[in-house]
Structure formats: structure tokens, C-alpha cells
Backbone bond lengths (Angstrom), bond angles and torsions (degrees), N, CA, C in turn:
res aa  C-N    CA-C-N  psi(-1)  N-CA   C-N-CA  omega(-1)  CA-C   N-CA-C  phi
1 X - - - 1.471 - - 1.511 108.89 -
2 X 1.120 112.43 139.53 1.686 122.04 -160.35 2.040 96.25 -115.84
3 X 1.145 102.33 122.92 1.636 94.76 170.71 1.522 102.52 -126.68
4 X 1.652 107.70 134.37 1.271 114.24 -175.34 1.740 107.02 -71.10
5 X 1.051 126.55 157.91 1.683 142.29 -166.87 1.716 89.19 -55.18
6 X 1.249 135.00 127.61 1.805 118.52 150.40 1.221 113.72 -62.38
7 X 0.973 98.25 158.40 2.012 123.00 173.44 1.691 106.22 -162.95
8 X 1.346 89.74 148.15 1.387 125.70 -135.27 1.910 93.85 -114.50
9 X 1.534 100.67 -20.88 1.515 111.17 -168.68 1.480 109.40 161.55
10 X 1.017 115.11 -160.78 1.644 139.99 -169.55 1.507 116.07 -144.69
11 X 1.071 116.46 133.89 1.465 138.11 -176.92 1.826 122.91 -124.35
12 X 1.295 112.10 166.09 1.153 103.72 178.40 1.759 117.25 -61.21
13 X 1.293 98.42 -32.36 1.374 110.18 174.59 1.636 144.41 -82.25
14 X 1.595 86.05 1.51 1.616 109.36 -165.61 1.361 111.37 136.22
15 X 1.467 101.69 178.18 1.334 114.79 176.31 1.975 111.16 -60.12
16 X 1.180 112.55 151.13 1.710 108.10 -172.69 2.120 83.36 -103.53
17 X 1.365 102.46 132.16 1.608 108.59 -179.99 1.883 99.45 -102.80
18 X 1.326 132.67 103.20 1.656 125.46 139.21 0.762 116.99 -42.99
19 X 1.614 112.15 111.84 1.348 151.53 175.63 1.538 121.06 -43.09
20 X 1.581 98.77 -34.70 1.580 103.29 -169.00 1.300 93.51 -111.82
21 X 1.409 132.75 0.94 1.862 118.30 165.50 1.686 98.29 -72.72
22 X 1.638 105.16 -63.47 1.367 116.08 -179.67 1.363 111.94 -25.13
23 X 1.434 116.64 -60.94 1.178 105.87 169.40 1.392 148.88 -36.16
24 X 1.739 102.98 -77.67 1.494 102.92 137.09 1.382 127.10 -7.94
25 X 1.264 113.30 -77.50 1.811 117.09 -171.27 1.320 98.20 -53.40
26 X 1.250 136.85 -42.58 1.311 117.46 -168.70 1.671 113.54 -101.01
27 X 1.374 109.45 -15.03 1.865 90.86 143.25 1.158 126.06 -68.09
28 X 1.165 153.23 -39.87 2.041 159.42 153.67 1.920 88.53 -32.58
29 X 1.281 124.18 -53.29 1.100 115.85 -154.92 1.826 106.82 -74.21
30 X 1.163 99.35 -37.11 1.812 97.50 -177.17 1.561 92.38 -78.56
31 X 1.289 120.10 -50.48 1.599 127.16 178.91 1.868 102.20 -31.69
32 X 1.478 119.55 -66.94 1.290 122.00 172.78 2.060 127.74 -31.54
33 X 1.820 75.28 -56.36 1.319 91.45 -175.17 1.762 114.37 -54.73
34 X 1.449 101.70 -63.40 1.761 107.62 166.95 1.454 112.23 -16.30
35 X 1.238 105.88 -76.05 1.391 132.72 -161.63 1.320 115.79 -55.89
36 X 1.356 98.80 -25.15 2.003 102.73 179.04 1.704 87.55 -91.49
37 X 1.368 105.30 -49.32 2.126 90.51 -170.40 1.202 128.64 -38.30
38 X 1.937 99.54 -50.53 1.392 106.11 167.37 1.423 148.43 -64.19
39 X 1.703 97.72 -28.52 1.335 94.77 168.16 1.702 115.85 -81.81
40 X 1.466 107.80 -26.61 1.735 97.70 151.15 1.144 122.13 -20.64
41 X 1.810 117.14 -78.08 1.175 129.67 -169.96 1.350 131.90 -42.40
42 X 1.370 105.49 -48.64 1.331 145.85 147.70 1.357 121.28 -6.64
43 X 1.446 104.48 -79.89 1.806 124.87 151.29 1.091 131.25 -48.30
44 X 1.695 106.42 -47.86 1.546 89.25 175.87 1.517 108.55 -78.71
45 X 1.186 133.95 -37.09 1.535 128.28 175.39 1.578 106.96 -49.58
46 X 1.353 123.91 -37.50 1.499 109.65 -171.28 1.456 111.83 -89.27
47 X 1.753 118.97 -27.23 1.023 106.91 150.99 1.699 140.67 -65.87
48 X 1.443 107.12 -37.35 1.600 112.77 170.08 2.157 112.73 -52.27
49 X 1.523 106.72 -33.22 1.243 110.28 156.17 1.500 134.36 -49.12
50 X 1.254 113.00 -33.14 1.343 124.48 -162.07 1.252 114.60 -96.14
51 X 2.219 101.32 -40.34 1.443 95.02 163.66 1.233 129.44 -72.50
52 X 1.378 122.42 -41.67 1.380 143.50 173.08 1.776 115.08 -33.56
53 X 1.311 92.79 -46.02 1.983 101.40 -175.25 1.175 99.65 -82.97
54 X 1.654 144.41 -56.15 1.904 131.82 -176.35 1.619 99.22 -19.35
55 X 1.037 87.30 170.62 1.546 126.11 -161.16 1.485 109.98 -73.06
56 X 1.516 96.90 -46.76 1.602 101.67 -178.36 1.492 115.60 -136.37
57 X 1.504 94.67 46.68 1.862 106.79 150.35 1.442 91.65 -53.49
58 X 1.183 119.08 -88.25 1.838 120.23 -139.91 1.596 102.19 -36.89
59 X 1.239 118.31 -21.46 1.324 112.87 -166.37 2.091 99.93 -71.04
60 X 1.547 93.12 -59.38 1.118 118.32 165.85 1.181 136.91 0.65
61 X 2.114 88.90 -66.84 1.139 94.31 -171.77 1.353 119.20 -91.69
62 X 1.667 116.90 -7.85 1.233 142.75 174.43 1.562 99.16 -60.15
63 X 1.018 121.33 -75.83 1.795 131.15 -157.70 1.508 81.90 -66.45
64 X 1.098 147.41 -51.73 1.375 142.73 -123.77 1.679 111.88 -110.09
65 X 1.157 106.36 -33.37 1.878 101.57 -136.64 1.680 71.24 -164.30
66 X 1.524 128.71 70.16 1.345 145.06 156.14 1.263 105.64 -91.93
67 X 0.867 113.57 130.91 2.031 117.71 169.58 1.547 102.04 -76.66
68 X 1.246 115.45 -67.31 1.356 129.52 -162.36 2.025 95.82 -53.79
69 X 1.233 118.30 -56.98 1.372 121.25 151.96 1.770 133.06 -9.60
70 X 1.272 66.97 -76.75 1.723 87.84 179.25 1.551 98.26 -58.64
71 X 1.281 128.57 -80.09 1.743 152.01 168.37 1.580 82.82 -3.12
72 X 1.421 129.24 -79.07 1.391 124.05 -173.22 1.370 136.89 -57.54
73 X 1.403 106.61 -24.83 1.306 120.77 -168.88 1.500 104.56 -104.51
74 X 1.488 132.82 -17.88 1.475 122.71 162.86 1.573 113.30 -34.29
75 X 1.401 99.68 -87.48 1.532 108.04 -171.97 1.969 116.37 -12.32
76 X 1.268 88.85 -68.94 1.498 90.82 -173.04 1.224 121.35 -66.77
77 X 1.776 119.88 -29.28 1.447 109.19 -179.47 1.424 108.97 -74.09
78 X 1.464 127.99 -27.63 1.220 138.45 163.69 1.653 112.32 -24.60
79 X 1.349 101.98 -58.93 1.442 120.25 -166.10 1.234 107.83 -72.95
80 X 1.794 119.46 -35.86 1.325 119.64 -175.60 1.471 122.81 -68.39
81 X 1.833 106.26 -32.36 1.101 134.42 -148.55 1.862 85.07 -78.92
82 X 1.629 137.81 -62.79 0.996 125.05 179.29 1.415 120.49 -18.35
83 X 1.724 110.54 -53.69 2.018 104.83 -176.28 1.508 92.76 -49.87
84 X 1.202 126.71 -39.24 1.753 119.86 -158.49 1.911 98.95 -62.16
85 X 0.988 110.50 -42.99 0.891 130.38 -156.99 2.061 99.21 -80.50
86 X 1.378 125.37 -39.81 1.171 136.91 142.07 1.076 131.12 -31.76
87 X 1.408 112.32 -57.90 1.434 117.48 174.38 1.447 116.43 -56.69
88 X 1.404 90.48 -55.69 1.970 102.65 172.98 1.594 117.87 -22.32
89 X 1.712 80.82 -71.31 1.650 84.13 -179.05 1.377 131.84 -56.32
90 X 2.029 116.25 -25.86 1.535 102.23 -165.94 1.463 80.00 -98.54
91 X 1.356 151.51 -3.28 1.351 127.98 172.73 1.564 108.13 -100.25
92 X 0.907 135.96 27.30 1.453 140.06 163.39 1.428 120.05 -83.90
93 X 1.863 118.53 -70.18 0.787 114.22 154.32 1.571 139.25 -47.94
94 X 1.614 129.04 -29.00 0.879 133.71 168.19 1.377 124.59 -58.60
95 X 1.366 116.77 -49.97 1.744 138.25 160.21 1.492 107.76 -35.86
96 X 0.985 105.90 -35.31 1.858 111.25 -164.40 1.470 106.76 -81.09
97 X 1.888 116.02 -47.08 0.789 104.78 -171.90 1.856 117.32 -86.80
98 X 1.560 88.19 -15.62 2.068 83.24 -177.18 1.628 105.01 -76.37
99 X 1.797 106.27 -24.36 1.762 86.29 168.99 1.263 135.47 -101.21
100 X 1.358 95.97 16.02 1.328 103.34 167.92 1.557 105.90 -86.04
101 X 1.015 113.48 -41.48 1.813 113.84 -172.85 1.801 89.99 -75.22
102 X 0.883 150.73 -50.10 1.365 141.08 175.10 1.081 117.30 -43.78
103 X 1.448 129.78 -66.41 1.388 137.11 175.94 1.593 105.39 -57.68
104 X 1.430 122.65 -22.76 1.936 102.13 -179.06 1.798 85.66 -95.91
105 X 1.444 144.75 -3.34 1.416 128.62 -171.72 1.638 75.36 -66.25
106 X 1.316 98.59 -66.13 1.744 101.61 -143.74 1.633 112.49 -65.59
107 X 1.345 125.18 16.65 1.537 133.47 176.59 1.762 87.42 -113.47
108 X 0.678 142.24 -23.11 1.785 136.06 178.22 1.548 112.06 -61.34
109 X 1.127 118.82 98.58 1.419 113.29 166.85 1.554 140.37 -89.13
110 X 1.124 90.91 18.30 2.079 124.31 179.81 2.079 90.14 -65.94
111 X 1.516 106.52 106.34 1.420 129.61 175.40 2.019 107.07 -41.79
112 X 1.314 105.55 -62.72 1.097 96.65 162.38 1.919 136.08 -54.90
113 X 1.377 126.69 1.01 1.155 137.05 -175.01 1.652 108.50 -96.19
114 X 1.609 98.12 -31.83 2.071 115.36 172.24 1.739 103.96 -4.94
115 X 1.540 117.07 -49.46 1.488 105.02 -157.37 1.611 94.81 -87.12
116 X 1.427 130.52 -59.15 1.316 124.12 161.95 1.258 116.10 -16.08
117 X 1.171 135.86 -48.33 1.564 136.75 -166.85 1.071 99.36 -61.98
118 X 1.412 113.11 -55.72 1.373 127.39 -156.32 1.367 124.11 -78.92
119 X 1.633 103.03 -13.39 1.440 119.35 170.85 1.645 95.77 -77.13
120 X 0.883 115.98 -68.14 1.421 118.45 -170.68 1.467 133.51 -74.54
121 X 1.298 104.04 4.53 1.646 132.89 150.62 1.349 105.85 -69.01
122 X 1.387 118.63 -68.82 1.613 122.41 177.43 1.417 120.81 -74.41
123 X 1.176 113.74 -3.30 1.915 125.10 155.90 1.104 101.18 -57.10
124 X 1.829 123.70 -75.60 1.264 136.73 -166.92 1.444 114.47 -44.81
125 X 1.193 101.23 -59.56 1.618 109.44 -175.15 1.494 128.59 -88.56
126 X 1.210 111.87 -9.60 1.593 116.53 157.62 1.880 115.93 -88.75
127 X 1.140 115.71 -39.33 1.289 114.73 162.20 1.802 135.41 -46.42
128 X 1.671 84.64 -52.12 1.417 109.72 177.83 1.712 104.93 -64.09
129 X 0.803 129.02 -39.02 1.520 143.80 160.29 1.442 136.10 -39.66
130 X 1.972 91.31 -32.87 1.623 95.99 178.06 1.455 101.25 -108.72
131 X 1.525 121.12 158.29 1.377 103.35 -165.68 1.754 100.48 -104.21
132 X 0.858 115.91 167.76 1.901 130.35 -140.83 1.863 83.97 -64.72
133 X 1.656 109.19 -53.90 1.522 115.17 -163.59 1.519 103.68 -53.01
134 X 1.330 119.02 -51.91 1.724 116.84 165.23 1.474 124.60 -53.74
135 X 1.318 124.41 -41.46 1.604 111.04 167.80 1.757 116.27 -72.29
136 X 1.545 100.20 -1.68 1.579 86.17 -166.47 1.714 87.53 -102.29
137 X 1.377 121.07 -0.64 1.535 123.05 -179.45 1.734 99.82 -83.44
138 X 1.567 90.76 -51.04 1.536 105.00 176.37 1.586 122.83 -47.71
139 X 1.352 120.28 -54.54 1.107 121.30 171.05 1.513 126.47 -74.93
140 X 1.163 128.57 -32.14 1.674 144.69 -175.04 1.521 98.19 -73.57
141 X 1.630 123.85 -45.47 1.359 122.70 167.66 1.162 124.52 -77.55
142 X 1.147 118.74 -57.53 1.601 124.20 -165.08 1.705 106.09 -78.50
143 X 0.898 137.61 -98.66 1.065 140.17 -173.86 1.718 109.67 -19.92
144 X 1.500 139.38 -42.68 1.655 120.08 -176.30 1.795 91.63 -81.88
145 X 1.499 111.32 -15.04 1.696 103.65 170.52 1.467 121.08 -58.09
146 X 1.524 108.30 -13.73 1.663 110.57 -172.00 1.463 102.77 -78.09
147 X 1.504 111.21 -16.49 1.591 103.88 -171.47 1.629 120.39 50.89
148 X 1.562 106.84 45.79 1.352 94.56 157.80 1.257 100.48 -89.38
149 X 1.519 123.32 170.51 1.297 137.09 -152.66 1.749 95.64 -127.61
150 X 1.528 119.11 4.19 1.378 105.89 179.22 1.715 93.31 -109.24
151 X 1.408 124.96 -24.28 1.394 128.98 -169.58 1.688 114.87 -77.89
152 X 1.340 129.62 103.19 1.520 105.50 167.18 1.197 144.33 -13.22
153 X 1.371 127.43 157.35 1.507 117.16 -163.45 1.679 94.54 -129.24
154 X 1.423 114.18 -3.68 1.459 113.97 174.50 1.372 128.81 -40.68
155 X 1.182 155.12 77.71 1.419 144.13 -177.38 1.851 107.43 -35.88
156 X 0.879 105.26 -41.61 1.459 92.76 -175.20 1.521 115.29 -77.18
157 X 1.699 123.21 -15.57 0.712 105.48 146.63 1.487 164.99 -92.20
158 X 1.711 97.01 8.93 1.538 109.98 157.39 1.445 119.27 -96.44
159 X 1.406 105.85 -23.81 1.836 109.31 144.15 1.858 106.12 -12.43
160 X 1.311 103.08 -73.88 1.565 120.66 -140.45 1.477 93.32 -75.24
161 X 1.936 109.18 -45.57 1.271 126.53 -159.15 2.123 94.76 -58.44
162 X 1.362 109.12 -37.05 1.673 124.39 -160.45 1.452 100.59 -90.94
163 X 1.862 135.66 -15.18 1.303 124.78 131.20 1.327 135.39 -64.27
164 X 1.485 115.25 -28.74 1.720 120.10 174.20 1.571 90.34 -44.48
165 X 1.986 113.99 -75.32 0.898 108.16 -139.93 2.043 121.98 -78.72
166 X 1.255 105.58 -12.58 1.133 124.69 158.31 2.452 116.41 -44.46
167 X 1.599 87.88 -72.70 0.993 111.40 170.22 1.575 112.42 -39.61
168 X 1.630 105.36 -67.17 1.488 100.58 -167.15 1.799 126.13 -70.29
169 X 0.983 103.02 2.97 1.505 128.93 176.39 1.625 105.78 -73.54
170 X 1.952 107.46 -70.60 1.252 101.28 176.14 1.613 124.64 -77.00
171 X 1.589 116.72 3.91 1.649 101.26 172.16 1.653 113.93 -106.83
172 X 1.692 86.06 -4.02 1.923 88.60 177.85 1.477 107.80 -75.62
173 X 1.915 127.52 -33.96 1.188 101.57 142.98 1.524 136.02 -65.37
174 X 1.109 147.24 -12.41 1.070 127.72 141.51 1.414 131.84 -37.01
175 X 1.267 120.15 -50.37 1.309 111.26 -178.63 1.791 109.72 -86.49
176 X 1.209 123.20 -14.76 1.407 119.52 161.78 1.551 98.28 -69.23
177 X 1.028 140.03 -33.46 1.945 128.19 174.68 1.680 100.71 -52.94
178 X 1.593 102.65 -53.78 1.638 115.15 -178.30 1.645 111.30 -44.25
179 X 1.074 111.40 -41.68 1.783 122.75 -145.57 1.870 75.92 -101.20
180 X 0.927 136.11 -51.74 1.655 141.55 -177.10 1.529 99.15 -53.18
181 X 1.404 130.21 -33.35 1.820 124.79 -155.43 1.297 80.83 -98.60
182 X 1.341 144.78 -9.26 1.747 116.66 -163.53 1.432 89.28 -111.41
183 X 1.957 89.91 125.35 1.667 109.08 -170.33 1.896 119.02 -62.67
184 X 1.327 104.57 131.99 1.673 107.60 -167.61 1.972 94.43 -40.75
185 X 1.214 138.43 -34.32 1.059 138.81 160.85 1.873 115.95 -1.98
186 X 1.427 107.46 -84.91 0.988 113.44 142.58 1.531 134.66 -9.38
187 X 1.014 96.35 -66.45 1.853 91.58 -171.79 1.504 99.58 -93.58
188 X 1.182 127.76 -5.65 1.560 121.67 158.65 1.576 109.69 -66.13
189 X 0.917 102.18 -33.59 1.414 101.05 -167.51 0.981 107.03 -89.35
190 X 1.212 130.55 -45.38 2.058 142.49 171.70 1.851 78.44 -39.36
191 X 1.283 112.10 -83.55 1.673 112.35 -162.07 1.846 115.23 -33.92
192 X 1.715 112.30 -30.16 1.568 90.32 -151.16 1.410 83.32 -104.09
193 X 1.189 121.93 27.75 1.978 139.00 155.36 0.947 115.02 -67.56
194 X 1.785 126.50 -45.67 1.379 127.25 -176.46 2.073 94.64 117.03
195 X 1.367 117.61 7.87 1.556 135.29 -176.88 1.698 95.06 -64.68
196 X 1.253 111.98 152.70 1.386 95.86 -176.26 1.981 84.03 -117.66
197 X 1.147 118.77 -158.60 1.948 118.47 -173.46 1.446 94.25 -56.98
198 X 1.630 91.84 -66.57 1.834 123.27 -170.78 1.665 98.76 -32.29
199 X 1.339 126.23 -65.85 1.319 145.21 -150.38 1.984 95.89 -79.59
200 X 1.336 111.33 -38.61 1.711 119.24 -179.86 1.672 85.45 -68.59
201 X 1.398 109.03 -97.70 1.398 95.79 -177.49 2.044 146.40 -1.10
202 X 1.385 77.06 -65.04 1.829 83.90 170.25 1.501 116.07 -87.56
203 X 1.686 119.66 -37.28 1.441 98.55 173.26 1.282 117.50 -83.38
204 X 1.305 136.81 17.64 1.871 124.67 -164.62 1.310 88.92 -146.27
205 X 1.677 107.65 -89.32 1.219 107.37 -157.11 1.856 115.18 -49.08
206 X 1.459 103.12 -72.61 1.683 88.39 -174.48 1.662 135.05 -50.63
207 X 1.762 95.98 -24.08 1.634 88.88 174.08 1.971 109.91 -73.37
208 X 1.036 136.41 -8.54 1.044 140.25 -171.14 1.583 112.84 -100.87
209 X 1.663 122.19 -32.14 0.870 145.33 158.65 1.806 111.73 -70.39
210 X 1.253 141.36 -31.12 1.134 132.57 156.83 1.379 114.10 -68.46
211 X 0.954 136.43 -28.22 1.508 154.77 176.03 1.688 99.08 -52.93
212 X 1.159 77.15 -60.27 2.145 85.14 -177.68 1.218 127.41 -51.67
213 X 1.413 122.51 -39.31 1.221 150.36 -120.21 1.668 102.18 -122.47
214 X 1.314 97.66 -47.34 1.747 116.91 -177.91 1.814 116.14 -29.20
215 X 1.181 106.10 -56.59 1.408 106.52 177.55 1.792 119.85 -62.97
216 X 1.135 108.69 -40.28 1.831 110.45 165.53 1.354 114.76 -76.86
217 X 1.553 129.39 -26.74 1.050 118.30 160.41 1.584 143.65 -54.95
218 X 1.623 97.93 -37.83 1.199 116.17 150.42 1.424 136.07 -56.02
219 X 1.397 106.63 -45.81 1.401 113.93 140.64 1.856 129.61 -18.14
220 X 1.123 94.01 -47.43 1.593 114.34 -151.81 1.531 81.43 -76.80
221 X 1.613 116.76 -59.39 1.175 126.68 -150.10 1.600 113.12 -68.69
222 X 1.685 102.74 -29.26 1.842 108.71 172.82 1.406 98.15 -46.32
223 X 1.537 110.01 -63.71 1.837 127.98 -144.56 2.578 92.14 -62.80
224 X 1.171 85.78 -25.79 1.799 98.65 -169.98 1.658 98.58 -78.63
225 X 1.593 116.53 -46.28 1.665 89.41 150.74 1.201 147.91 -29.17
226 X 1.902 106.59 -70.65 1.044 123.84 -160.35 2.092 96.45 -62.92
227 X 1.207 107.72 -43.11 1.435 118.85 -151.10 2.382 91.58 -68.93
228 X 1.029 106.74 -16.05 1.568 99.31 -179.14 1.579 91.99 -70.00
229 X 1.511 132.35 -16.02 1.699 96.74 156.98 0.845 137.65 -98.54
230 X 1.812 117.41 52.37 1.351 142.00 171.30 1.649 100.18 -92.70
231 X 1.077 100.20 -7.71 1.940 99.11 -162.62 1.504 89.25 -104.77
232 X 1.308 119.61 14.29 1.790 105.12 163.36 1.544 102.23 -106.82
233 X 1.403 118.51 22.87 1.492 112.62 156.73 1.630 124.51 -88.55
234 X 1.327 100.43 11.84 1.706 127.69 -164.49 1.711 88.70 -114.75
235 X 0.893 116.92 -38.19 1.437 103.12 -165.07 1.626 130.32 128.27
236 X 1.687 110.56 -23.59 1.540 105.77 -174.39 1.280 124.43 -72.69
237 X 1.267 121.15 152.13 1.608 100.95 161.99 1.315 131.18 -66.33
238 X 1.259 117.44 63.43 1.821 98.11 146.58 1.057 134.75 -96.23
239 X 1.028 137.72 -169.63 1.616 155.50 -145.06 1.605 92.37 -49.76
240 X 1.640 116.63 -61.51 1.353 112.73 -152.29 1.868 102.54 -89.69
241 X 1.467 111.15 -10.59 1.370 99.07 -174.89 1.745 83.69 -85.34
242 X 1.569 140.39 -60.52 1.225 120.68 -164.22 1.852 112.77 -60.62
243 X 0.927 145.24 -22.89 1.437 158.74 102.63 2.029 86.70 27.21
244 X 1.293 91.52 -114.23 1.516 97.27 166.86 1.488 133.99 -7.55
245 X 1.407 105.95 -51.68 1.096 104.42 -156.41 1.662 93.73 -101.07
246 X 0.692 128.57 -40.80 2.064 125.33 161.21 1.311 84.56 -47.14
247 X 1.209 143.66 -113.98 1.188 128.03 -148.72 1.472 139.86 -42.07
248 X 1.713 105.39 2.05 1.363 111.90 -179.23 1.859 110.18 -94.57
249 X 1.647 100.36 -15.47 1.404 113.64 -168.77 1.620 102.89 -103.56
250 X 1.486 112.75 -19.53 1.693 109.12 -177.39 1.610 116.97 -111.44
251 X 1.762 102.88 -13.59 1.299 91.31 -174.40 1.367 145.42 123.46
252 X 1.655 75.58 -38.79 1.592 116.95 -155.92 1.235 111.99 -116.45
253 X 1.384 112.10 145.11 1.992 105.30 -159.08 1.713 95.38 -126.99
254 X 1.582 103.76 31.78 1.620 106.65 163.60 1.482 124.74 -66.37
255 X 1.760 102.43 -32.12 1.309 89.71 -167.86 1.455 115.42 -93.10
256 X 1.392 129.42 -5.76 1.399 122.42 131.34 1.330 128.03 -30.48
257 X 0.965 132.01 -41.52 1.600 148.10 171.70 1.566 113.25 -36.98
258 X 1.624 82.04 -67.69 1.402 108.46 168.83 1.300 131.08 -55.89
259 X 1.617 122.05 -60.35 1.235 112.52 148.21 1.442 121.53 -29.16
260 X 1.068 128.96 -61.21 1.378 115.36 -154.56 1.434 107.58 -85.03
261 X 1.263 140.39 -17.38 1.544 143.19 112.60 1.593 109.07 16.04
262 X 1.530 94.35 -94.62 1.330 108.89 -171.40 1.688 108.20 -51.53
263 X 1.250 130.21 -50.23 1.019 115.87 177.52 1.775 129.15 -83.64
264 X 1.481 111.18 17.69 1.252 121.01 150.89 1.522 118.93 -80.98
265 X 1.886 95.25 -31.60 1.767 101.80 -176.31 1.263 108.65 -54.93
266 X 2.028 121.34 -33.14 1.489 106.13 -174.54 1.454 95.56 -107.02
267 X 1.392 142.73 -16.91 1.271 104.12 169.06 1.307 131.86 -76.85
268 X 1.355 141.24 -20.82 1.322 135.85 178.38 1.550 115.36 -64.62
269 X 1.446 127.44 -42.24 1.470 125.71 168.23 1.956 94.44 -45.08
270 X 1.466 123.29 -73.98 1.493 133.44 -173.43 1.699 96.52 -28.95
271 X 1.466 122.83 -45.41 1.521 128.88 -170.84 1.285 113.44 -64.84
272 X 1.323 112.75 -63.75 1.203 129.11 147.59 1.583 124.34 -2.54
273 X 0.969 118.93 -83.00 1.650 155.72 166.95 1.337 96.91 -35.96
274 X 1.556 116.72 -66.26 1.781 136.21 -172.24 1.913 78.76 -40.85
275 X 1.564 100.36 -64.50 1.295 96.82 -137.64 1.791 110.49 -62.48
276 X 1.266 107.12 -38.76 1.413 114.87 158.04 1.676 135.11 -29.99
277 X 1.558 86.80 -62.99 1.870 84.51 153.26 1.281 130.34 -73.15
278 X 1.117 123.03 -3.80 1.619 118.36 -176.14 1.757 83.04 -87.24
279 X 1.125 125.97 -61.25 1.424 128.66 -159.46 1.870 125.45 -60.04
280 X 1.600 95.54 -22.15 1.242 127.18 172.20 1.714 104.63 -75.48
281 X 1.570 104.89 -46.51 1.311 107.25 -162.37 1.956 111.96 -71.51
282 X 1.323 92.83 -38.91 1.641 116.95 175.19 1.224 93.71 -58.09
283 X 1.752 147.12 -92.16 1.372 145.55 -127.94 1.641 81.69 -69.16
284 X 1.576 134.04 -53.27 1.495 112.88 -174.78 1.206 124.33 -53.87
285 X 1.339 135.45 1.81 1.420 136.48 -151.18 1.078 87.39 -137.01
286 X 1.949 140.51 -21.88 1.443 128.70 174.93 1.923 98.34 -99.47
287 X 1.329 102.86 -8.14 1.558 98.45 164.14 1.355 99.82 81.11
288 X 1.646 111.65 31.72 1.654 108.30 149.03 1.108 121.67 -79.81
289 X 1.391 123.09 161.03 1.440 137.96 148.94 1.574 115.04 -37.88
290 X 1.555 103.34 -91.89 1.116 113.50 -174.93 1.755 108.14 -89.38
291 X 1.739 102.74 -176.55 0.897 98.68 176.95 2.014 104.87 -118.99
292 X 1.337 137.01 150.09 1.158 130.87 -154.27 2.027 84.22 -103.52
């Protein structure tokens, strides 16, 4: 719970702050704080109890939660985990820009554009339909099966190519929600400027509409991490296919553990961040200063 500073009035110099509200507010505020730590603590001690005593922790912690395990299996998932981390990057930017051009086809209401729409109406909704693990089977198999001889034969790279197109489906509606919230206002006014659609579009609506959008997009982009270890159903080494394969030679299902470790290490900062811009984005839109 957030309490704004009291004031008592206004001065030439600023707001005048009472000394003894301030106070107050900031006993409730450490008072709050306590009270959430402890019952934290609380939980995890009564839960770490609960797991710890079952029947078949020891097993648990053996297959699971090995030190000596883990100790071996860093290095390499480390190494694997970069392609994950590769992919990210060249399908990020790519995602952004095919749904961004998707989501402004299908806001264009120019008569001659009818088949465009309609392509990218049935982009959205036939894509969105298949689930990411099937286009990334679909593309990683089928397509180097055509044996053209000008197309790569990389699995990982229709891996990446079968998240773009997955991906850019569900954030091009996003940014058609974006490009939908900015009031026709706007583009009346872009127009009685001398703005032509083309010129409303790119100078008003979408920069104002990316603005909007930013915090779910980011969103999009945590879940587009985790999902590049869908592309070890193709075969490459990353994180989750070498993951696999230590555990197929030791036994031991630590270095899963581990993997998924490491990829909490980079998504929660990414969460983090999400959450920052959403909170940034809100106080500008309630017309605060700062952000609490």
C-alpha cells in the first residue's frame, strides 16, 4: 500500500508537509512492510517443512537437486543456453516488425487494400490456432524436406523462422488493440493538417499506439524466451536439448533443474522491467510526476 506524503497546504515554496501525519504514514509503511516479510518467512519455513518431511524427498533430492550434478552440468548448459539466447534476439526484432505491418494492413480501410486485409485476417487467425510446438515441428521438418537447394537446411533455423511466425500473429494483435485505443480524434486532426492516411498512421497513430502497448509486449517477449526451448524438438543443442541429454547418460534429472534456473535468472529481471513499464506507463496516463 502506497500513501501519498500529507500536506497541510501550499506555500510559496511548495507544498507545507504535517509533521505528525508524515509520521504516521511512515509508521503503517514499515508496519506493512514487516508484516508482508514475515508472513513470507512464515511460508516458506512451513512450506520447506512439508516438503522436506514426505516420504520421498530423499529420493527427490537425489534425482533432482544434486550438487555434484548440477557442478557438472553448468558449464555446458551455459554454453547451450547462448543459441537460446540467439534466437531471442534475431526473432524479436523480426516479430515486431511483421506485426506491426500486419496489425496497420488490417486497420487500412483504402477499398483497393480488401485482399491484404484479408490475407492478414487469415494470418492472425489461422496461425493463432496452431500451437507454436506444431509450427516449429512443421517448419524444422517439412520445409529442408522440400530440398530446395537455395533455402537452408539448419533446423534451428526454421526453429526460430516457426517462432517469428507464431509470435508475430499474437503481438500484431496486440498492436491492432494499440492502433484501435487511439481516439479517431487524433486522426481528424492529423487529416485537417494536410497528413495524408500513410503520414496519420506513422506520425500519430502508431507512435502513440506503441506507447500503449509496450508493457504486454514485453510480456510477449518474457513467454518468447522461455518458448526458444521448443526448438530442441528439432534437434540443436540448446539449453533444454543438452538438459536432456546429461540426464539421459547420468540418470539424474538435476540438470533440468538447472536449466530452468538459468532461465528464471533472465526472465525475472525481463519481469521486472515489464513491470516497471506498466507502472511508468499508468502514473503518465493518471498525469503523475513521478512514478511510486
Amino acid at each position: 500500500m502506497t500513501l501519498a506524503t500529507p500536506t497541510t497546504g501550499t506555500s510559496a515554496s511548495g507544498p507545507v508537509i504535517d509533521p505528525v501525519r508524515a509520521a504516521y504514514s511512515a509508521r503503517i509503511r514499515r508496519r506493512s512492510t514487516w508484516v508482508g516479510v514475515t508472513s513470507t518467512v512464515v511460508f516458506l519455513v512451513v512450506a520447506g517443512a512439508l516438503i522436506t518431511r514426505a516420504p520421498g524427498w530423499p529420493a527427490v533430492k537425489h534425482f533432482f537437486f544434486d550438487p555434484q550434478a548440477a557442478k557438472a552440468a553448468f558449464p555446458g548448459l551455459i554454453r547451450a543456453f547462448w543459441l537460446n539466447v540467439r534466437m531471442f534476439l534475431v526473432a524479436e526484432p523480426c516479430i515486431l516488425v511483421l506485426a506491426l505491418v500486419i496489425a496497420v494492413v488490417r486497420q487500412l480501410r483504402t477499398p483497393v487494400l480488401a485482399p491484404l486485409r484479408l490475407v492478414a485476417a487469415v494470418y492472425t487467425d489461422v496461425v493463432r490456432g496452431i500451437p507454436t510446438l506444431l509450427l516449429v515441428a512443421l517448419f524444422g521438418f517439412g520445409i529442408p524436406a522440400l530440398g530446395i537447394s537455395w533455402l537452408p537446411p539448419e533446423a534451428v533455423v526454421w526453429g526460430t523462422v516457426a517462432l517469428i511466425v507464431s509470435y508475430s500473429a499474437y503481438v500484431a494483435e496486440v498492436f491492432r488493440a494499440g492502433i484501435s485505443s487511439v481516439h479517431p480524434s487524433q486522426r481528424a486532426a492529423a487529416r485537417s493538417l494536410g497528413l495524408s492516411t500513410w503520414q496519420t498512421q506513422r506520425y500519430v497513430v502508431v507512435p502513440q499506439a506503441v506507447r500503449r502497448v509496450l508493457p504486454p509486449l514485453l510480456n510477449d517477449f518474457i513467454s518468447l524466451q522461455k518458448d526458444t526451448a521448443l526448438v530442441s524438438f528439432l534437434g540443436p543443442l540448446e539449453i533444454l536439448r543438452v538438459a536432456q541429454i546429461d540426464a539421459s547418460y547420468t540418470f539424474n534429472y538435476t540438470p533440468y533443474v538447472v536449466a530452468a534456473a538459468i532461465f528464471v535468472a533472465l526472465t525475472i529481471p525481463m519481469a521486472r522491467l515489464a513491470d516497471w513499464v506498466t507502472a511508468r506507463t499508468n502514473a503518465r496516463q493518471q498525469g503523475s510526476v513521478g512514478v511510486s
